[in-house]
BAZA-844262 format. One record per residue: residue in three letters; x, y, z of N, C-alpha, C in turn. Coordinates in steps of 0.2 Angstrom, whole numbers. Layout:
N
(atom ala (X Y Z) (X Y Z) (X Y Z))
...
! end
This chain:
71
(atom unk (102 -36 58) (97 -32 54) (96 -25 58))
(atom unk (95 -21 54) (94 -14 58) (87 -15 63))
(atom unk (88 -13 69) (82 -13 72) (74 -9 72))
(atom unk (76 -3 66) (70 -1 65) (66 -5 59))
(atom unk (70 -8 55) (69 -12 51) (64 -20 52))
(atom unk (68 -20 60) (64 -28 64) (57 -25 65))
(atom unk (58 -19 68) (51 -19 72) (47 -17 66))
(atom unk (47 -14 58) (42 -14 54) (41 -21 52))
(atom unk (45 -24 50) (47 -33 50) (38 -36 53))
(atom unk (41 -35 61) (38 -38 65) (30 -34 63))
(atom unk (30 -28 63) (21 -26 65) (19 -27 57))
(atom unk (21 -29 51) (19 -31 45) (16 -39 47))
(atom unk (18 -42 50) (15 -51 50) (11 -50 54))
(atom unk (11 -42 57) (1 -44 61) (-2 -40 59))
(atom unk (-3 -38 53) (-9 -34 48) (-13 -39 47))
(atom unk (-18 -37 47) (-27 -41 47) (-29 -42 39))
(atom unk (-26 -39 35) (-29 -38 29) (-24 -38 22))
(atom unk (-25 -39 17) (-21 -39 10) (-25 -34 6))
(atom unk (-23 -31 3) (-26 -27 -3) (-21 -27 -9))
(atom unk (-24 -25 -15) (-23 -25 -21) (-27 -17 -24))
(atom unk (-21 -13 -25) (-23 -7 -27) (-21 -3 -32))
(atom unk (-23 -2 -36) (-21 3 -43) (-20 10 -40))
(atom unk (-18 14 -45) (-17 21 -43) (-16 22 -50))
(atom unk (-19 28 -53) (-21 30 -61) (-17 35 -62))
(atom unk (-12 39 -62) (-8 45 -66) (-5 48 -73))
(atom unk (-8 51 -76) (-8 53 -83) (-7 47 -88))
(atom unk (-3 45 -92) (-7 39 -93) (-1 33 -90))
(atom unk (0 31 -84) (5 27 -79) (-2 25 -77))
(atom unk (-1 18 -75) (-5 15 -71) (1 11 -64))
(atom unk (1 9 -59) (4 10 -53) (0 6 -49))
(atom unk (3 -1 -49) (0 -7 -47) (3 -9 -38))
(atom unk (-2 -13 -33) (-1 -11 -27) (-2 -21 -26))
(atom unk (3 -23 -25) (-3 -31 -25) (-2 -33 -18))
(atom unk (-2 -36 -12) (-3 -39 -8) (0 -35 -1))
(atom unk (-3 -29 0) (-2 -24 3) (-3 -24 9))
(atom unk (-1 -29 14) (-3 -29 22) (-4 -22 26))
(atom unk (-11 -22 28) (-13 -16 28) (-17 -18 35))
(atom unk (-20 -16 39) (-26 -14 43) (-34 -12 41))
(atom unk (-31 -7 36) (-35 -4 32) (-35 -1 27))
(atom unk (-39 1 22) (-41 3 16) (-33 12 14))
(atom unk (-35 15 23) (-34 21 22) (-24 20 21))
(atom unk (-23 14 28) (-16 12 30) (-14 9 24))
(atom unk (-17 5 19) (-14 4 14) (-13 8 6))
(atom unk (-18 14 7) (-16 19 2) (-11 22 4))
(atom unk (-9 24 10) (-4 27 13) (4 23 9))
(atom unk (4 17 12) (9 12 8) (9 15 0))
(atom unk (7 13 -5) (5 14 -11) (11 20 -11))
(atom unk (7 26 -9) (9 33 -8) (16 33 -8))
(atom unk (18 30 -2) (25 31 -1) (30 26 -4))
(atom unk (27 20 -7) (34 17 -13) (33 20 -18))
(atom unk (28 26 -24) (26 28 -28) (25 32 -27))
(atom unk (27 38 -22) (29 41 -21) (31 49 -25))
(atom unk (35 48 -27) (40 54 -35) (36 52 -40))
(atom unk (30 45 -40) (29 44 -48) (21 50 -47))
(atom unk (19 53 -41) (12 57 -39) (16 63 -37))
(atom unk (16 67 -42) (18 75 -43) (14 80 -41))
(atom unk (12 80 -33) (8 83 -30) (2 83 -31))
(atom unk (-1 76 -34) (-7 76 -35) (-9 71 -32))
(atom unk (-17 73 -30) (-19 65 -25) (-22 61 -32))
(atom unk (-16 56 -33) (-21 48 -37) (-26 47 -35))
(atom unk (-31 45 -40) (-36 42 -40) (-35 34 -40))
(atom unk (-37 30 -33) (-35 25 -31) (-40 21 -32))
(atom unk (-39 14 -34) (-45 10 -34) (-45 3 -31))
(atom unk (-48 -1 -26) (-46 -4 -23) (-49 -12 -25))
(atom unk (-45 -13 -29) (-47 -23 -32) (-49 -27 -29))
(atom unk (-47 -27 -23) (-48 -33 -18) (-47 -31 -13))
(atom unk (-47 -35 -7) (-47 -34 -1) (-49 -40 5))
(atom unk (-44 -44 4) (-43 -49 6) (-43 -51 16))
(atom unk (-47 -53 21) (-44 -56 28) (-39 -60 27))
(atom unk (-34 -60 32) (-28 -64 33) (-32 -69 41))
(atom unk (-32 -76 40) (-36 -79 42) (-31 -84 49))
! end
């Protein structure tokens, strides 16, 4: 496995938290579901960058479903 690959591998199993995010553009809706994040901000960041080319230099308007502890 490529090593830069292990080390996100590895620091994704020790995110504190899950989210579940929508992201709204023109009429695309752009679903986000168990998003190991830290936080609200780390995980719109994610969103962003697998959906990426689909947000044509606009900031989506993000919604955030849920927001689950990882216990």
């Amino acid at each position: 496995m490529d090593p830069l690959m292990e080390i996100f591998l590895t620091q994704q199993r020790s995110k504190s938290k899950i989210f579940h995010l929508e992201a709204f553009v023109q009429d695309y809706a752009y679903i986000g579901t168990d998003i190991k994040a830290d936080s609200l901000d780390e995980a719109e960041l994610i969103l962003k960058s697998v959906f990426g080319s689909a947000f044509p230099g606009d900031d989506p308007e993000i919604f955030c479903l849920s927001e689950e502890w990882v216990h």
